[in-house]
C-alpha positions in Angstrom: -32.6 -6.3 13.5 -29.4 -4.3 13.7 -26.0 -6.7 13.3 -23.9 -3.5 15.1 -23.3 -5.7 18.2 -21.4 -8.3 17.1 -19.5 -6.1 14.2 -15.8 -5.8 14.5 -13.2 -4.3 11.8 -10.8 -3.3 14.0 -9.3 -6.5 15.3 -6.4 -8.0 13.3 -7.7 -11.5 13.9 -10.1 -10.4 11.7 -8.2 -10.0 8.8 -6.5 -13.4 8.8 -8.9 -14.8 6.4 -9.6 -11.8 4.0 -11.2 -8.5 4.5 -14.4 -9.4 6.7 -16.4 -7.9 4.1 -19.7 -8.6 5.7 -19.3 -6.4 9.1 -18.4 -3.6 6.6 -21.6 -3.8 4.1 -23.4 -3.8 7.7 -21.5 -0.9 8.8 -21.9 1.6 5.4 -25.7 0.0 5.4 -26.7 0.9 9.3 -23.8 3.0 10.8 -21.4 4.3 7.9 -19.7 6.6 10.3 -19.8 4.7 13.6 -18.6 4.6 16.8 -16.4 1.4 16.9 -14.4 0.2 20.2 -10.6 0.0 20.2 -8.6 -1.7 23.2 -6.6 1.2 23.7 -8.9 4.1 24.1 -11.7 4.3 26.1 -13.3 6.3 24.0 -13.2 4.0 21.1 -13.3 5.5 16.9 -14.6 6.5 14.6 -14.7 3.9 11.3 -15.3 5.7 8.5 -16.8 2.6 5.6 -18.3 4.6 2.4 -16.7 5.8 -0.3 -17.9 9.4 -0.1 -16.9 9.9 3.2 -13.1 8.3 2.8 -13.2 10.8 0.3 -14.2 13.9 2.5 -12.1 13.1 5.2 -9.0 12.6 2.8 -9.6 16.1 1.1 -9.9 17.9 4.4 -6.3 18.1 6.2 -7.8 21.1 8.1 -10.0 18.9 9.5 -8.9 15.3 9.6 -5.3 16.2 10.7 -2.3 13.0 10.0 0.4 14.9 12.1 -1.8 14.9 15.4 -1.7 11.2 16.1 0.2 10.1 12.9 -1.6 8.3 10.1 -0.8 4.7 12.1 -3.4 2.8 13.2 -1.7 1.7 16.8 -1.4 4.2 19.5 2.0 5.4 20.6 3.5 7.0 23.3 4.6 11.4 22.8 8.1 10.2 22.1 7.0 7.8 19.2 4.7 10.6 18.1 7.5 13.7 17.5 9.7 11.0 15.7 7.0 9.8 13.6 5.6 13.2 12.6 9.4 13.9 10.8 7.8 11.7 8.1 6.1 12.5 5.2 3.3 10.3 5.6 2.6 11.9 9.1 2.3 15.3 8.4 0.0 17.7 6.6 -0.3 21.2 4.8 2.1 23.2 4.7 5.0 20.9 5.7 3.8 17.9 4.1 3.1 20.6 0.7 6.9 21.7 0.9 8.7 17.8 1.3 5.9 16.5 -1.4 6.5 19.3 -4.0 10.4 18.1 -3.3 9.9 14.0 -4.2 7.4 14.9 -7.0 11.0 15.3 -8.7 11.5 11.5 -8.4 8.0 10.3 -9.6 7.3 12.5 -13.0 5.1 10.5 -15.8 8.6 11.5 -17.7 10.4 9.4 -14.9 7.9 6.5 -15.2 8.1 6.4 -19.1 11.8 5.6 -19.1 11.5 2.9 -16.4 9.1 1.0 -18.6 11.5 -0.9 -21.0 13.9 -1.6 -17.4 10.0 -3.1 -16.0 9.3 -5.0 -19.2 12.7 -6.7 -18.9 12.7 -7.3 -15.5 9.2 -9.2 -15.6 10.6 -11.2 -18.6 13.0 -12.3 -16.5 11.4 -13.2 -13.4 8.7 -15.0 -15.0 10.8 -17.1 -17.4 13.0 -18.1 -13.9 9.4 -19.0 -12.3 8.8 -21.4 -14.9 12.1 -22.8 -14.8 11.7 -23.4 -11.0 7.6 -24.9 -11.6 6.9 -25.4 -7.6 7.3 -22.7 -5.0 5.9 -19.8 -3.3 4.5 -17.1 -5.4 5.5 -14.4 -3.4 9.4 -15.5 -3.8 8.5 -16.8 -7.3 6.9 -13.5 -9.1 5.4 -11.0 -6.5 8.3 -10.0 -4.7 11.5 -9.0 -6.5 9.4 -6.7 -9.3 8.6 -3.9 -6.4 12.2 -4.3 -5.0 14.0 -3.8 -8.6 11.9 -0.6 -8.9 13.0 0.6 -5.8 16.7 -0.3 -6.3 16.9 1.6 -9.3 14.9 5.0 -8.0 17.0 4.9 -5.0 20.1 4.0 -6.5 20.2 1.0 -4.6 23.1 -1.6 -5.8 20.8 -4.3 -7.6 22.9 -7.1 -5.6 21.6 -5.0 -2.3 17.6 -5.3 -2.8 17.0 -8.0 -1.0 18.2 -6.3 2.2 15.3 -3.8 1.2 13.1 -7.3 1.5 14.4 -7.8 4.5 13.9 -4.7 6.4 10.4 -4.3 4.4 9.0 -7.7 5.9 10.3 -6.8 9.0 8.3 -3.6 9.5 5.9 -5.1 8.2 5.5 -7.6 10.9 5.4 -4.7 13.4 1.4 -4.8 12.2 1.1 -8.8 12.8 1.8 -9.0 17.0 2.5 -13.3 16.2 5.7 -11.8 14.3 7.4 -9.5 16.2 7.7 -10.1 19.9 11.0 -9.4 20.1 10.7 -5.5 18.4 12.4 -7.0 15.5 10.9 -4.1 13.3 12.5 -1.6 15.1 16.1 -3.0 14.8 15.2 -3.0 10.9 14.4 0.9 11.1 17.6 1.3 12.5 19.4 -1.0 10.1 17.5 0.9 6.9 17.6 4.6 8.4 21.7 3.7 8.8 21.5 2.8 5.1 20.0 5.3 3.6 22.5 7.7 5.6 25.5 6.1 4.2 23.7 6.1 0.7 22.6 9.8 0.7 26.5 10.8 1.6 27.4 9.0 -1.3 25.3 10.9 -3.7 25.7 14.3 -1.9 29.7 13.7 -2.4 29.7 12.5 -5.9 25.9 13.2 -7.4 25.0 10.8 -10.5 22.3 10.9 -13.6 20.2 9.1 -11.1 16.7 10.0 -9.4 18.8 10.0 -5.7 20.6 12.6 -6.6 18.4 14.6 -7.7 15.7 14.5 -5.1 18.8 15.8 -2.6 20.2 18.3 -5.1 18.6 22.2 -4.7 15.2 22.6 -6.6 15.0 26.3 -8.8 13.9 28.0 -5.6 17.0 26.9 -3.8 15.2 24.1 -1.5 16.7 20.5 -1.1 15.9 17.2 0.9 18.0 17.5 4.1 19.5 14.4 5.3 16.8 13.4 7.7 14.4 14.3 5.0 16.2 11.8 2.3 16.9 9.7 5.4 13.0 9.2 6.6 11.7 9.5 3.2 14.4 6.3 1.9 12.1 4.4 4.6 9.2 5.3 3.7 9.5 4.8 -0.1 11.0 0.9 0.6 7.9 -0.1 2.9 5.0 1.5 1.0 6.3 0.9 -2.5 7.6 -2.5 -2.1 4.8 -3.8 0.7 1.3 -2.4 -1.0 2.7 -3.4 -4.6 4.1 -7.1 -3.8 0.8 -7.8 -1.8 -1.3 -6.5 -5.2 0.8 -8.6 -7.1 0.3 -11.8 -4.9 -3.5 -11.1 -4.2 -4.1 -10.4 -7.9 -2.6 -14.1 -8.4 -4.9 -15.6 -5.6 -7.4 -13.4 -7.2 -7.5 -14.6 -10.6 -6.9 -18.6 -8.8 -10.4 -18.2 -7.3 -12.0 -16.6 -10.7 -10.6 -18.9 -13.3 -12.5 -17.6 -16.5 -11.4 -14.0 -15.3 -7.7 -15.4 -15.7 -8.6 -17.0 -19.1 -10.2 -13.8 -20.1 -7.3 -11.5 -19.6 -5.3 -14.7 -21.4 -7.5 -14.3 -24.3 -7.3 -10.7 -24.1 -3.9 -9.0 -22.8 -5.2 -5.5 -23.9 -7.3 -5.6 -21.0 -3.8 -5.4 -18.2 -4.6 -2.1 -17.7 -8.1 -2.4 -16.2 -7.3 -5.5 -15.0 -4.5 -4.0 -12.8 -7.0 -1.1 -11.8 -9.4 -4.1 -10.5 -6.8 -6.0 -8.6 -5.9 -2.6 -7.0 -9.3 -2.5 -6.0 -10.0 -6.3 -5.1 -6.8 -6.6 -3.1 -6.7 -3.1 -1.0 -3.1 -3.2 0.0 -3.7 -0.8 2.6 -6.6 -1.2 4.8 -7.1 2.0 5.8 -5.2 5.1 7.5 -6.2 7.3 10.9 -6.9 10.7 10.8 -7.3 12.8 14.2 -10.0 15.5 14.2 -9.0 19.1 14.2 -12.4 20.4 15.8 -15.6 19.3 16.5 -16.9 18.5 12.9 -20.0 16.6 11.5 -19.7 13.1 9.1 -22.1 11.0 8.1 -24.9 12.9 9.8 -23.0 11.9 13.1 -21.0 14.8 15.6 -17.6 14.0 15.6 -15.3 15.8 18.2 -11.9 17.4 18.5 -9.4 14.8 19.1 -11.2 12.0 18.1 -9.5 9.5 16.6 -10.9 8.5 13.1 -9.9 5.5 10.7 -11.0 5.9 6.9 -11.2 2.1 5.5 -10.3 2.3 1.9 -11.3 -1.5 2.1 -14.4 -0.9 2.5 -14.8 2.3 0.6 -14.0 0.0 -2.8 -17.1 -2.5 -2.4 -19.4 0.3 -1.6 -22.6 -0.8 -3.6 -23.1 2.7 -4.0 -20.3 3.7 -6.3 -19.5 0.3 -7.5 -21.7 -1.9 -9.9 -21.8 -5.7 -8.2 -18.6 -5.0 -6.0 -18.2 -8.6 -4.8 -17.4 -9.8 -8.3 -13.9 -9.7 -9.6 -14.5 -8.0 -13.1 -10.9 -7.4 -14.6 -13.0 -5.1 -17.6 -14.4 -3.0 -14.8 -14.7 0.8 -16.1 -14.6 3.2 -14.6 -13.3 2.5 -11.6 -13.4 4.8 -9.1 -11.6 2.5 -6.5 -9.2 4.2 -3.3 -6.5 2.1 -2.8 -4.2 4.8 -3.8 -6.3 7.3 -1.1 -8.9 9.3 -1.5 -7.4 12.0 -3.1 -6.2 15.2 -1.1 -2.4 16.0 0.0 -1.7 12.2 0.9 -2.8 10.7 -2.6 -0.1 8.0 -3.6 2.8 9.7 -4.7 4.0 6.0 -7.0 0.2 5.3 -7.9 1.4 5.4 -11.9 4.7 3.1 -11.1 2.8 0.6 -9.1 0.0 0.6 -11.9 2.9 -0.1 -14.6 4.6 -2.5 -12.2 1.1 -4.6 -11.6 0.2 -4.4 -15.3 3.1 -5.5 -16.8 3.4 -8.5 -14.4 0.2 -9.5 -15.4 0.4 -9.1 -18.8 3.6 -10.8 -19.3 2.2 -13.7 -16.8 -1.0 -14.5 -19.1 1.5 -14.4 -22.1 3.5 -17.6 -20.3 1.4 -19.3 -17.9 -1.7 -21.4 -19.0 -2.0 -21.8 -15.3 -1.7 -21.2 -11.5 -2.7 -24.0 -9.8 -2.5 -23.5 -5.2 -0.6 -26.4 -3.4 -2.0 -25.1 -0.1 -4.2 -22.2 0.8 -2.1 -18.6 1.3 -1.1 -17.3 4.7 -2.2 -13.7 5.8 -0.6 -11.4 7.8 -2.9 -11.1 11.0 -3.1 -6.9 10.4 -5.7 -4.3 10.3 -3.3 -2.4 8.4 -1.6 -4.3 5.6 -4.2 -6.6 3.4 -1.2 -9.1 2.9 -0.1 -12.7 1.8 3.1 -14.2 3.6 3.1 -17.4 1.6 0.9 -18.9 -1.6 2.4 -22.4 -2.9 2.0 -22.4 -6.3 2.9 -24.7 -9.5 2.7 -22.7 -12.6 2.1 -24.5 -15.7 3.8 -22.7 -18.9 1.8 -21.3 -21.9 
Protein backbone atom coordinates (compact mmCIF):
# COMPACT_ATOMS: atom_id res chain seq x y z
CA UNK A 1 0.00 0.00 0.00
CA UNK A 2 1.53 3.36 -1.08
CA UNK A 3 2.60 5.78 2.13
CA UNK A 4 2.47 8.98 -0.55
CA UNK A 5 -0.57 10.35 1.24
CA UNK A 6 0.60 11.15 4.43
CA UNK A 7 4.37 12.03 3.14
CA UNK A 8 5.59 15.47 3.81
CA UNK A 9 9.35 16.91 3.46
CA UNK A 10 8.44 20.16 2.83
CA UNK A 11 7.10 21.44 6.11
CA UNK A 12 9.68 22.85 8.56
CA UNK A 13 7.84 21.37 11.42
CA UNK A 14 9.18 18.52 10.07
CA UNK A 15 12.65 19.04 10.60
CA UNK A 16 12.52 19.93 14.26
CA UNK A 17 13.40 16.50 15.26
CA UNK A 18 15.95 15.51 12.52
CA UNK A 19 15.64 14.84 8.91
CA UNK A 20 12.32 12.79 8.66
CA UNK A 21 14.20 10.12 7.00
CA UNK A 22 11.31 7.75 6.62
CA UNK A 23 8.93 9.96 4.15
CA UNK A 24 12.19 10.21 2.05
CA UNK A 25 13.18 6.25 1.77
CA UNK A 26 9.24 6.25 0.85
CA UNK A 27 9.65 8.92 -1.59
CA UNK A 28 13.12 7.56 -3.61
CA UNK A 29 11.31 3.95 -3.14
CA UNK A 30 7.63 4.85 -4.75
CA UNK A 31 7.92 8.45 -6.21
CA UNK A 32 11.70 9.54 -6.40
CA UNK A 33 10.73 12.53 -8.45
CA UNK A 34 7.25 13.47 -7.19
CA UNK A 35 4.86 15.90 -7.20
CA UNK A 36 4.79 17.27 -3.61
CA UNK A 37 2.36 20.22 -2.32
CA UNK A 38 3.73 23.61 -1.17
CA UNK A 39 1.44 26.23 0.59
CA UNK A 40 2.40 28.75 -1.66
CA UNK A 41 1.81 27.45 -5.14
CA UNK A 42 -0.95 25.88 -6.28
CA UNK A 43 0.77 23.88 -8.33
CA UNK A 44 2.83 22.37 -5.77
CA UNK A 45 6.97 20.81 -6.63
CA UNK A 46 8.74 18.83 -7.68
CA UNK A 47 11.09 16.85 -4.78
CA UNK A 48 13.79 15.53 -6.23
CA UNK A 49 15.05 12.40 -3.33
CA UNK A 50 17.82 10.09 -5.20
CA UNK A 51 21.17 10.53 -5.57
CA UNK A 52 21.35 10.29 -9.29
CA UNK A 53 18.90 12.60 -9.98
CA UNK A 54 20.31 15.56 -7.36
CA UNK A 55 23.11 14.80 -9.54
CA UNK A 56 21.46 15.44 -12.99
CA UNK A 57 19.60 18.35 -12.03
CA UNK A 58 22.87 19.95 -10.49
CA UNK A 59 24.95 19.34 -13.77
CA UNK A 60 22.29 20.82 -15.96
CA UNK A 61 22.06 24.86 -15.41
CA UNK A 62 20.50 24.84 -18.94
CA UNK A 63 17.87 23.04 -17.61
CA UNK A 64 17.42 23.39 -13.92
CA UNK A 65 18.02 27.27 -13.95
CA UNK A 66 18.98 29.01 -10.00
CA UNK A 67 18.55 32.68 -11.37
CA UNK A 68 14.73 32.08 -12.41
CA UNK A 69 13.32 31.85 -9.00
CA UNK A 70 16.73 31.96 -7.01
CA UNK A 71 18.05 28.83 -5.34
CA UNK A 72 15.78 29.77 -1.99
CA UNK A 73 13.41 27.54 -1.03
CA UNK A 74 10.51 30.34 -0.01
CA UNK A 75 8.79 32.23 -2.61
CA UNK A 76 9.37 35.95 -3.07
CA UNK A 77 7.91 38.69 -4.55
CA UNK A 78 9.73 40.28 -8.43
CA UNK A 79 11.42 42.88 -6.25
CA UNK A 80 13.07 40.17 -3.82
CA UNK A 81 13.89 38.20 -7.02
CA UNK A 82 16.13 41.06 -9.10
CA UNK A 83 18.00 41.72 -5.77
CA UNK A 84 18.53 38.23 -5.06
CA UNK A 85 19.65 37.17 -8.53
CA UNK A 86 22.92 39.92 -7.96
CA UNK A 87 24.22 37.02 -5.92
CA UNK A 88 26.41 34.38 -6.67
CA UNK A 89 24.46 31.60 -5.45
CA UNK A 90 21.38 32.81 -7.55
CA UNK A 91 22.73 32.85 -10.78
CA UNK A 92 24.00 30.52 -13.50
CA UNK A 93 26.29 30.14 -16.65
CA UNK A 94 27.77 32.62 -17.92
CA UNK A 95 27.40 35.21 -15.12
CA UNK A 96 27.74 32.82 -12.34
CA UNK A 97 31.09 31.27 -14.63
CA UNK A 98 32.65 34.99 -14.69
CA UNK A 99 32.08 36.01 -10.57
CA UNK A 100 33.15 32.12 -9.73
CA UNK A 101 36.30 32.08 -11.86
CA UNK A 102 36.88 35.67 -9.85
CA UNK A 103 36.57 34.00 -5.89
CA UNK A 104 38.31 30.81 -7.10
CA UNK A 105 41.40 33.40 -6.30
CA UNK A 106 40.34 33.24 -2.56
CA UNK A 107 39.89 29.40 -2.12
CA UNK A 108 43.15 27.78 -4.00
CA UNK A 109 44.43 24.27 -2.32
CA UNK A 110 47.64 26.76 -2.05
CA UNK A 111 45.29 29.15 0.04
CA UNK A 112 43.93 26.24 2.18
CA UNK A 113 47.54 24.78 2.83
CA UNK A 114 48.78 27.87 4.57
CA UNK A 115 45.57 28.25 6.73
CA UNK A 116 46.18 24.87 8.22
CA UNK A 117 48.89 25.68 10.94
CA UNK A 118 46.36 29.15 11.75
CA UNK A 119 43.31 25.96 12.04
CA UNK A 120 45.47 23.67 14.12
CA UNK A 121 46.13 26.56 16.53
CA UNK A 122 42.91 27.85 16.69
CA UNK A 123 41.27 24.32 17.59
CA UNK A 124 44.03 23.93 20.23
CA UNK A 125 42.83 26.78 21.73
CA UNK A 126 39.17 26.51 21.65
CA UNK A 127 39.26 23.11 22.93
CA UNK A 128 41.66 23.54 25.80
CA UNK A 129 39.12 26.78 26.91
CA UNK A 130 36.17 24.07 26.55
CA UNK A 131 37.70 22.03 29.03
CA UNK A 132 38.55 24.76 31.29
CA UNK A 133 34.81 25.91 31.22
CA UNK A 134 33.49 21.76 31.61
CA UNK A 135 29.56 22.64 31.39
CA UNK A 136 27.97 24.62 28.60
CA UNK A 137 26.55 24.66 25.26
CA UNK A 138 28.57 22.98 22.53
CA UNK A 139 27.69 25.27 19.99
CA UNK A 140 29.34 28.28 22.08
CA UNK A 141 31.86 25.82 23.60
CA UNK A 142 33.53 24.24 20.27
CA UNK A 143 31.23 24.53 17.12
CA UNK A 144 30.94 28.02 16.65
CA UNK A 145 34.08 30.29 16.78
CA UNK A 146 36.24 27.64 14.45
CA UNK A 147 33.99 28.63 11.14
CA UNK A 148 33.97 32.39 12.34
CA UNK A 149 38.05 32.59 12.74
CA UNK A 150 38.25 31.20 9.20
CA UNK A 151 36.20 33.69 7.89
CA UNK A 152 37.83 36.60 9.80
CA UNK A 153 40.95 35.88 8.43
CA UNK A 154 39.88 35.24 4.51
CA UNK A 155 37.88 38.37 4.77
CA UNK A 156 40.25 40.27 6.58
CA UNK A 157 37.85 40.63 9.20
CA UNK A 158 39.47 42.23 12.62
CA UNK A 159 39.61 38.94 14.92
CA UNK A 160 37.93 41.17 17.82
CA UNK A 161 35.01 41.78 15.07
CA UNK A 162 33.86 37.88 14.33
CA UNK A 163 31.39 37.64 16.58
CA UNK A 164 29.38 40.38 14.82
CA UNK A 165 29.76 37.80 11.84
CA UNK A 166 27.86 35.31 14.50
CA UNK A 167 25.50 37.67 14.90
CA UNK A 168 24.31 38.63 11.60
CA UNK A 169 24.85 34.79 10.61
CA UNK A 170 22.28 33.50 13.28
CA UNK A 171 20.12 36.14 12.36
CA UNK A 172 19.67 35.22 8.64
CA UNK A 173 19.63 32.19 9.70
CA UNK A 174 16.41 32.56 11.63
CA UNK A 175 14.85 34.05 8.46
CA UNK A 176 14.35 29.91 7.64
CA UNK A 177 12.77 29.23 11.32
CA UNK A 178 9.20 31.54 11.13
CA UNK A 179 9.24 31.08 15.52
CA UNK A 180 12.51 33.41 15.19
CA UNK A 181 11.94 36.07 13.20
CA UNK A 182 8.65 37.81 13.36
CA UNK A 183 9.87 40.96 13.52
CA UNK A 184 12.17 40.75 9.95
CA UNK A 185 15.11 40.70 12.19
CA UNK A 186 17.17 38.94 9.32
CA UNK A 187 16.70 41.65 7.13
CA UNK A 188 18.02 44.38 9.48
CA UNK A 189 21.19 41.94 9.70
CA UNK A 190 21.62 42.10 5.82
CA UNK A 191 21.64 45.60 6.02
CA UNK A 192 23.94 45.77 8.98
CA UNK A 193 26.48 43.03 7.17
CA UNK A 194 26.08 44.44 3.44
CA UNK A 195 27.00 48.13 5.24
CA UNK A 196 30.09 46.17 6.61
CA UNK A 197 31.46 44.72 4.02
CA UNK A 198 31.16 48.20 2.12
CA UNK A 199 33.11 50.00 4.57
CA UNK A 200 35.63 46.93 4.57
CA UNK A 201 36.08 46.61 0.74
CA UNK A 202 36.90 50.62 0.71
CA UNK A 203 39.45 49.93 3.12
CA UNK A 204 41.27 47.40 1.02
CA UNK A 205 40.55 49.14 -2.40
CA UNK A 206 42.44 52.35 -0.65
CA UNK A 207 45.25 50.71 0.93
CA UNK A 208 45.34 46.82 -0.56
CA UNK A 209 47.27 44.24 1.95
CA UNK A 210 48.99 40.55 1.57
CA UNK A 211 45.56 39.42 2.34
CA UNK A 212 42.90 37.20 0.35
CA UNK A 213 40.35 40.57 0.45
CA UNK A 214 42.48 42.24 -1.47
CA UNK A 215 43.09 40.17 -3.76
CA UNK A 216 39.71 38.91 -4.74
CA UNK A 217 38.90 42.97 -5.55
CA UNK A 218 42.31 43.63 -7.25
CA UNK A 219 42.25 43.10 -11.40
CA UNK A 220 42.68 39.40 -12.47
CA UNK A 221 45.46 38.88 -15.73
CA UNK A 222 42.57 39.62 -18.08
CA UNK A 223 41.85 42.95 -16.40
CA UNK A 224 38.49 41.73 -14.53
CA UNK A 225 37.84 42.67 -10.79
CA UNK A 226 35.01 42.15 -8.10
CA UNK A 227 33.01 45.38 -8.20
CA UNK A 228 31.83 46.65 -5.04
CA UNK A 229 28.33 45.07 -5.09
CA UNK A 230 30.06 41.98 -6.28
CA UNK A 231 32.61 42.02 -3.05
CA UNK A 232 29.61 43.55 -1.25
CA UNK A 233 27.00 40.48 -1.95
CA UNK A 234 29.60 37.92 -2.08
CA UNK A 235 31.08 39.18 1.78
CA UNK A 236 27.38 37.97 2.64
CA UNK A 237 27.21 35.14 1.13
CA UNK A 238 30.62 33.73 2.25
CA UNK A 239 29.72 34.67 6.23
CA UNK A 240 26.27 32.67 6.07
CA UNK A 241 27.22 29.57 4.07
CA UNK A 242 30.72 29.20 5.46
CA UNK A 243 30.09 29.90 8.97
CA UNK A 244 26.23 28.30 9.16
CA UNK A 245 26.76 24.75 7.08
CA UNK A 246 30.21 24.29 8.92
CA UNK A 247 29.22 25.21 12.74
CA UNK A 248 25.97 22.96 12.22
CA UNK A 249 28.59 19.92 10.92
CA UNK A 250 30.63 20.58 13.74
CA UNK A 251 27.69 20.46 16.34
CA UNK A 252 25.74 17.51 14.58
CA UNK A 253 29.06 15.59 14.25
CA UNK A 254 29.17 15.97 18.23
CA UNK A 255 25.49 14.92 18.68
CA UNK A 256 26.49 12.39 16.19
CA UNK A 257 29.20 10.64 17.77
CA UNK A 258 26.95 11.18 21.51
CA UNK A 259 24.35 8.80 19.97
CA UNK A 260 27.11 6.24 18.44
CA UNK A 261 29.46 5.94 21.33
CA UNK A 262 31.94 3.18 20.07
CA UNK A 263 32.14 5.29 16.75
CA UNK A 264 33.55 8.18 19.16
CA UNK A 265 35.83 5.62 20.87
CA UNK A 266 36.87 4.38 17.49
CA UNK A 267 38.10 7.60 16.02
CA UNK A 268 39.68 8.04 19.84
CA UNK A 269 41.58 4.96 19.28
CA UNK A 270 42.28 5.82 15.82
CA UNK A 271 42.81 9.68 14.91
CA UNK A 272 44.12 8.77 11.42
CA UNK A 273 40.64 8.07 10.52
CA UNK A 274 39.57 12.41 10.86
CA UNK A 275 39.55 12.49 7.49
CA UNK A 276 36.85 10.02 6.64
CA UNK A 277 35.28 10.65 9.69
CA UNK A 278 34.75 14.36 8.66
CA UNK A 279 33.52 13.03 5.10
CA UNK A 280 30.83 10.88 7.14
CA UNK A 281 29.62 13.67 9.42
CA UNK A 282 29.32 15.75 6.20
CA UNK A 283 27.11 13.18 5.09
CA UNK A 284 25.20 12.26 8.36
CA UNK A 285 24.55 15.93 9.31
CA UNK A 286 23.51 17.51 5.61
CA UNK A 287 24.01 21.12 6.62
CA UNK A 288 21.92 22.12 3.78
CA UNK A 289 18.75 20.39 3.10
CA UNK A 290 18.41 20.97 -0.22
CA UNK A 291 18.30 23.91 -2.88
CA UNK A 292 15.45 24.84 -5.77
CA UNK A 293 16.07 24.86 -9.15
CA UNK A 294 13.25 26.31 -11.76
CA UNK A 295 12.87 24.47 -15.00
CA UNK A 296 14.06 25.98 -18.21
CA UNK A 297 11.65 23.82 -20.51
CA UNK A 298 9.56 21.17 -20.43
CA UNK A 299 12.13 18.24 -19.47
CA UNK A 300 11.75 14.58 -18.28
CA UNK A 301 13.21 13.24 -14.61
CA UNK A 302 12.75 10.25 -13.07
CA UNK A 303 10.61 8.89 -15.78
CA UNK A 304 8.09 11.73 -14.78
CA UNK A 305 7.30 15.09 -17.35
CA UNK A 306 8.47 18.01 -15.75
CA UNK A 307 7.33 21.46 -17.15
CA UNK A 308 8.79 24.90 -17.84
CA UNK A 309 8.54 26.89 -14.79
CA UNK A 310 8.19 24.37 -12.48
CA UNK A 311 9.58 24.81 -9.44
CA UNK A 312 11.91 21.90 -8.40
CA UNK A 313 13.77 21.20 -4.96
CA UNK A 314 16.82 18.67 -5.15
CA UNK A 315 17.20 17.19 -1.34
CA UNK A 316 20.85 16.54 -0.81
CA UNK A 317 19.36 15.02 2.52
CA UNK A 318 17.98 12.59 1.13
CA UNK A 319 20.25 12.02 -1.83
CA UNK A 320 23.06 10.83 0.98
CA UNK A 321 21.00 7.79 2.57
CA UNK A 322 20.02 6.64 -0.78
CA UNK A 323 20.35 2.73 -0.37
CA UNK A 324 21.40 2.79 -3.80
CA UNK A 325 24.65 4.43 -3.66
CA UNK A 326 25.27 4.04 -0.08
CA UNK A 327 26.09 0.64 1.74
CA UNK A 328 23.73 0.57 5.13
CA UNK A 329 23.05 4.50 4.98
CA UNK A 330 21.34 4.63 8.44
CA UNK A 331 24.52 3.70 10.27
CA UNK A 332 27.04 6.21 11.25
CA UNK A 333 30.32 4.58 9.88
CA UNK A 334 33.21 7.26 10.49
CA UNK A 335 35.59 4.49 8.16
CA UNK A 336 33.03 4.82 5.39
CA UNK A 337 34.98 4.80 1.81
CA UNK A 338 34.12 5.92 -0.60
CA UNK A 339 31.84 8.16 0.01
CA UNK A 340 30.02 9.61 -2.57
CA UNK A 341 27.88 11.89 -0.20
CA UNK A 342 26.33 15.66 -1.70
CA UNK A 343 26.42 17.87 1.02
CA UNK A 344 28.76 20.06 -0.87
CA UNK A 345 26.13 19.70 -4.12
CA UNK A 346 25.97 17.63 -6.66
CA UNK A 347 28.61 18.78 -8.68
CA UNK A 348 27.97 21.35 -11.69
CA UNK A 349 28.64 25.22 -11.57
CA UNK A 350 27.26 25.58 -7.91
CA UNK A 351 29.57 22.82 -6.29
CA UNK A 352 30.86 24.31 -2.86
CA UNK A 353 33.34 26.78 -3.54
CA UNK A 354 35.05 26.15 0.52
CA UNK A 355 34.23 22.25 0.37
CA UNK A 356 38.27 21.68 1.09
CA UNK A 357 38.32 24.58 4.02
CA UNK A 358 35.23 23.20 5.67
CA UNK A 359 36.68 19.51 5.35
CA UNK A 360 40.00 20.83 7.11
CA UNK A 361 37.97 22.91 9.48
CA UNK A 362 35.63 19.69 10.56
CA UNK A 363 38.72 17.37 10.58
CA UNK A 364 40.89 19.12 12.60
CA UNK A 365 38.13 19.88 15.28
CA UNK A 366 37.61 16.35 15.51
CA UNK A 367 40.85 15.20 15.62
CA UNK A 368 42.07 17.52 18.14
CA UNK A 369 38.69 16.78 20.20
CA UNK A 370 39.27 12.82 20.43
CA UNK A 371 43.00 13.77 21.45
CA UNK A 372 41.45 15.76 24.74
CA UNK A 373 38.03 14.61 25.50
CA UNK A 374 37.42 11.01 26.83
CA UNK A 375 33.84 12.22 26.67
CA UNK A 376 30.68 14.16 25.64
CA UNK A 377 28.16 13.54 27.89
CA UNK A 378 24.28 15.71 26.86
CA UNK A 379 22.69 17.67 29.84
CA UNK A 380 19.56 18.02 27.78
CA UNK A 381 18.57 16.98 24.31
CA UNK A 382 19.69 19.72 21.34
CA UNK A 383 17.32 22.23 19.90
CA UNK A 384 16.69 22.42 16.11
CA UNK A 385 16.07 25.07 14.06
CA UNK A 386 12.39 24.43 12.74
CA UNK A 387 13.80 24.82 8.78
CA UNK A 388 13.50 22.93 5.58
CA UNK A 389 16.56 24.57 4.65
CA UNK A 390 19.23 24.56 7.29
CA UNK A 391 19.72 20.96 9.13
CA UNK A 392 20.71 22.91 12.36
CA UNK A 393 21.35 22.81 16.16
CA UNK A 394 20.54 26.12 18.25
CA UNK A 395 21.63 24.65 21.54
CA UNK A 396 23.40 21.10 22.83
CA UNK A 397 24.30 21.22 26.72
CA UNK A 398 27.20 19.46 27.11
CA UNK A 399 29.88 18.50 29.93
CA UNK A 400 33.09 17.36 28.41
CA UNK A 401 35.16 15.15 30.38
CA UNK A 402 39.08 15.73 29.50
CA UNK A 403 41.36 12.89 28.05
Amino acid sequence: MSALPTVDVYDPVRYESGIPHDDFRVLRAQAPVFRHPDHERPDGLWAVTRHADVMRVSRSPELFSSSRCTAILAEMTEEQHTQQRLMMLNMDPPEHSRLRSLVNRGFTPKVVGRMAERLQDACDTIVDSALAVGTGDFIDLCAADLPLIVIAELMGVPIEDRHKLFDWSNRLASATDGRMDQNGDAAVAVLEAYAYANDLGAAKRACPADDIVSRLIAKDDQGEELSELEFDLFFLLLMFAGNETTRNAIAGGMQAMIDHPDQWERLRENPGLAPHAADEIVRWVSPVNGFRRTATRDVELGGQLIRENDKVVIFYASANFDESVFEDPYTFDIGRSPNPHLGFGGGGPHFCLGRHLAMLEVELMYRTLAARVRRVEPLRPPNRLRSNFVNGVTSMPVRLIPA
